[in-house]
N, C-alpha and C positions, 0 to 999 in steps of 0.2 A: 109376448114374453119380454121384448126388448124394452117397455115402459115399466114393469115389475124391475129387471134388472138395475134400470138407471137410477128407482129410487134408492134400493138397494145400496147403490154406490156414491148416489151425493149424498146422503146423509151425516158417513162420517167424517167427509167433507167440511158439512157447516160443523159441525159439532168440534215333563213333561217328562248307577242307577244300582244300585247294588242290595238296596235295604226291600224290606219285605212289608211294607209299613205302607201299602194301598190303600186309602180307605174312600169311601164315598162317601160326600160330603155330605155333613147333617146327618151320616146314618153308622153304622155298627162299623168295627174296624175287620179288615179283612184279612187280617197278615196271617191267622190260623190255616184259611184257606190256601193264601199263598205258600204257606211253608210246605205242606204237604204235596203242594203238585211239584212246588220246585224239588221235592224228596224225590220223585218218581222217576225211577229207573230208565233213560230213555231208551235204555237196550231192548228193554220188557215192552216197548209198545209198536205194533206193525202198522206204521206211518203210510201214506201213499206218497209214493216217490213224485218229486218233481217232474219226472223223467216220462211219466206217465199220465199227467193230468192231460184231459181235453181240452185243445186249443177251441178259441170263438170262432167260430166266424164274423171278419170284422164286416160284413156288409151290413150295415142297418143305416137304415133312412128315415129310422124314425124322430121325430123330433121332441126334446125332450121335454116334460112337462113345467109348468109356473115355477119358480121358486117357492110359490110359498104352497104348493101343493106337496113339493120334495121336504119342505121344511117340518108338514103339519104328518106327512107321513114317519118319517125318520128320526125327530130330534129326541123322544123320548124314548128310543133305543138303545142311548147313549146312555154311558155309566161315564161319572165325573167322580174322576178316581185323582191322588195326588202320590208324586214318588220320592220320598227323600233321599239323596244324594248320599252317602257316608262319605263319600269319597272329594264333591265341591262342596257340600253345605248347601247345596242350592234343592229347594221344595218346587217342584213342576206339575203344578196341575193340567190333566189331560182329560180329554175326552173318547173315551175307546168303546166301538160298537163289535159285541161277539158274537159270530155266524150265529143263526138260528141255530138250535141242535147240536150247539156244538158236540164233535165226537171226538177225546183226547186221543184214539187210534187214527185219528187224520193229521197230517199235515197241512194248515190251510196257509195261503199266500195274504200277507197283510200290505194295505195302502197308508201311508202317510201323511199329511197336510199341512203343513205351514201358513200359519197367517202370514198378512201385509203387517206392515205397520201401524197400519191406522185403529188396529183391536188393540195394542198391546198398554193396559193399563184399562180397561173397556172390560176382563171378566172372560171366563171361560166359557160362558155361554155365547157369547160375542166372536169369538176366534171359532164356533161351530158352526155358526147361523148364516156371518156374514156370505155369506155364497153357496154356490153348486161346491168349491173347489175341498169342504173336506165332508159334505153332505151326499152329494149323488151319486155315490159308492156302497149306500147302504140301503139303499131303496130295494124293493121286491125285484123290480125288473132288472137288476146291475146283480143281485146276491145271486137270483137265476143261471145269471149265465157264469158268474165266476164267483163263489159264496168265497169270503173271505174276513179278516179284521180290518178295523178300518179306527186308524188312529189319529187322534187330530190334538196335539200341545197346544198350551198355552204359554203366553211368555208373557210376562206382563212389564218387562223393557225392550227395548228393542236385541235382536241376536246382533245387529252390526253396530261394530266401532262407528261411535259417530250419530248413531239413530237415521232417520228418515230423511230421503234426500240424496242419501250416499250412493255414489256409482257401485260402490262393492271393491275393496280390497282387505278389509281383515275385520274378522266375529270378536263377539265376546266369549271367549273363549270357553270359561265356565259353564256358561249356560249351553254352548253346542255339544259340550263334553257330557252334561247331564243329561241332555236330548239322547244324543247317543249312547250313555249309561242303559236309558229307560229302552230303549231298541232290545240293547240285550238280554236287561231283564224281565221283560215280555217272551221272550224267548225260552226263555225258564218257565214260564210262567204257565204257559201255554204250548200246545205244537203250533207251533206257527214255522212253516217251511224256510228257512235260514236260506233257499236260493231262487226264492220267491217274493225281496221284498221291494215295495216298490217306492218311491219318493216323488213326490209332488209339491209345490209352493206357488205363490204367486209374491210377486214384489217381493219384500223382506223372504218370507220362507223359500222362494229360488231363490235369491242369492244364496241364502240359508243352503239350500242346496247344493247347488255348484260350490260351495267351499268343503262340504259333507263328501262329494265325490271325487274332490281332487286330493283328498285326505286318507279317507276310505275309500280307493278305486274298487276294489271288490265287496262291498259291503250292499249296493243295489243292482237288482237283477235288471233296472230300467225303472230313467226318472221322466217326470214331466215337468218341462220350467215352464211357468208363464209367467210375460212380464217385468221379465229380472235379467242382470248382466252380473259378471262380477269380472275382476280383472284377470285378463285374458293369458297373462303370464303365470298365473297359478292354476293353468286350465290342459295342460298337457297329456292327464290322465283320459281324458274326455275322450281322445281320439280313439281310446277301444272302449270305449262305452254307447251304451244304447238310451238313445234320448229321444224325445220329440221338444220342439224350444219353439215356443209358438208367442210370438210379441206383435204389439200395433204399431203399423206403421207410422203414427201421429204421436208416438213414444220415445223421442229421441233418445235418453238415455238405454231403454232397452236394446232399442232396435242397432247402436252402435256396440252394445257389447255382443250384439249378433252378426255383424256385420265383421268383428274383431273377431270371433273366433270361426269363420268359415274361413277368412284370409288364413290365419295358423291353420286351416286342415290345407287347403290349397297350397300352403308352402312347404309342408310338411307329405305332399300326397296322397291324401286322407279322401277316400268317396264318401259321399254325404249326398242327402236330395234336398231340393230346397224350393219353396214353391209361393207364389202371393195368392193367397186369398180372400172372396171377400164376405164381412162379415153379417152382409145384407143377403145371403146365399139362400135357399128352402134347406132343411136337413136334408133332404135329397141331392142335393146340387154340393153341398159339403162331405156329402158322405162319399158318392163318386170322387170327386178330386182327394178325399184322404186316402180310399182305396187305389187308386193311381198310387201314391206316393209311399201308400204302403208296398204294392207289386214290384217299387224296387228293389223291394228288398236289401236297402240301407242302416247299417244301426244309427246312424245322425240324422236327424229328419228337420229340419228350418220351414217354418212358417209363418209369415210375417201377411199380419191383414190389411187389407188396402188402405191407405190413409184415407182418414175420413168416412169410411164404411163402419166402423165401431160406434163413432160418433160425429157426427156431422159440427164440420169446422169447429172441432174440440180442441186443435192442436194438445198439448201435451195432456191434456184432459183425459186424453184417448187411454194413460196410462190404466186406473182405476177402471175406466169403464169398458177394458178389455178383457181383465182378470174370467169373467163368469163364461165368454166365450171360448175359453182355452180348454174349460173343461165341459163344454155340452156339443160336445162331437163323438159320437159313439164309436166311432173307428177306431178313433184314436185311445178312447177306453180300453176297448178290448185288445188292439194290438198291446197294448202295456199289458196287461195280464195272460196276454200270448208269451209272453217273456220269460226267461229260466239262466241261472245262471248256469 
């Protein structure tokens, strides 16, 4: 798996809320549809409580299949829908997968995904494909154990001041505003469980993240960062939130905006688990040491992979070709959809 991933990652190397106005691209508009569910009584429907979902079990050791076996199963599940802003002006095209069967008497829990940088001007199809990280949530074996939506924007500039490169201190504000416009109006949209949702990003989309959280502290039930830092002074919210933040060790800007905010839980008193691991491990040998760190029962969770186990003497390389590792550890899946606000 790890030669499928690496091409995956040098390639782009050399080389998403108010309006009702969804449509899918190239095909009939949907906004009829939308209006009438958004109509719909949410009093009139008997929802399954947060309260009540069945937790995973996070022990799985199994390791997960090729990217491009996740790719050829999942990508044409997706509906490439786009959402106009009344409120920025700004048109976001997303890509959103809807549980099999869907049943508007459930409330289901929806995942998130932010791209990196390196898609944004690259195409909606590009911000889905490039990895596991907004793909292998929609597969058979991931809808099993926790069915859900599974959302993945596109941005086609970058969401950070400054574009690519940047440590992370302030967004483009518009574009985050309409991301989270599109959260709500999904919401509408659909039952999608409001204390179930969950955020994910790699490089651009965590930071995209961590500014999303320290903004809206109650807006996710548990996010996943990989990859990404953002500045540690606008990070205070974080100490009662429930995260896993998983960066390579051969990623120096990440791994000091990890290293910045465990110092602020440490000063501040804050318990947190934090653990190295490496990323030449079996999915058995990863999956034990997640479950370790899950048993502590922590909502801050730090993982930082050995330097040079991501990618052998990659130094800052390590960044890009750590991303797809953050999200093929099933523990750590499921622990995040173990989550409830």
């Amino acid at each position: 798996m790890q030669k499928t991933r690496l091409l995956m990652i040098i390639g782009p190397l050399l080389l998403t809320l108010g309006a009702c106005n969804s449509t899918n691209n190239g095909t009939t508009d949907s906004s009829s549809t939308s209006s009438s569910i958004n109509e719909t009584n949410s009093s009139e429907l008997t929802t399954t409580s947060s309260s009540t979902f069945t937790k995973t079990d996070t022990n799985d050791p199994t390791e997960d299949p090729e990217l491009s076996e996740v790719l050829s199963e999942v990508e044409s599940k997706f509906q490439q829908l786009t959402y106009e802003d009344p409120d920025t002006g700004i048109t976001l095209t997303y890509n959103l997968y809807v549980p099999e069967n869907y049943d508007e008497n459930t409330a289901y829990p929806m995942i998130s995904f932010i791209h990196d940088d390196s898609v944004t001007g690259g195409g909606a199809d590009a911000a889905l494909t490039q990895g596991y990280g907004g793909t292998i949530w929609a597969t058979d074996t991931e809808q099993a154990k926790h069915a859900s939506f599974v959302l993945v924007p596109y941005f086609e500039t970058s969401t950070i001041a400054g574009g690519m490169g940047q440590s992370g201190s302030e967004v483009v504000e518009d574009q985050v505003q309409t991301y989270y416009d599109l959260l709500q109006e999904l919401q509408k949209e659909y039952t999608i469980d409001s204390d179930r949702l969950y955020q994910t990003g790699q490089s651009m989309g965590g930071m995209t993240s961590f500014y999303l959280n320290s903004q809206y502290a109650d807006l996710f039930a548990a996010t996943l960062y990989v990859s990404s830092q953002w500045d540690v002074d606008q990070l205070k919210a974080l100490e009662n939130q429930t995260f896993f933040y998983i960066v390579a060790g051969g990623d120096s800007q990440a791994t000091a905006g990890q290293t910045d905010l465990m110092n602020l839980f440490d000063e501040d008193g804050i318990s947190y688990s934090s653990a190295e691991w490496d990323a030449t491990w079996s999915a058995d040998e990863k999956n034990t040491a997640a479950n370790e760190m899950i048993a502590k029962n922590t909502n801050q969770n730090f993982v930082t992979w050995t330097t040079g186990s991501v990618l052998a003497n990659g130094g800052n390389m390590e960044h890009m070709a750590s991303f797809d590792y953050g999200y093929t550890v099933p523990a750590v899946r499921d622990w995040l959809f173990n989550q409830s606000k």
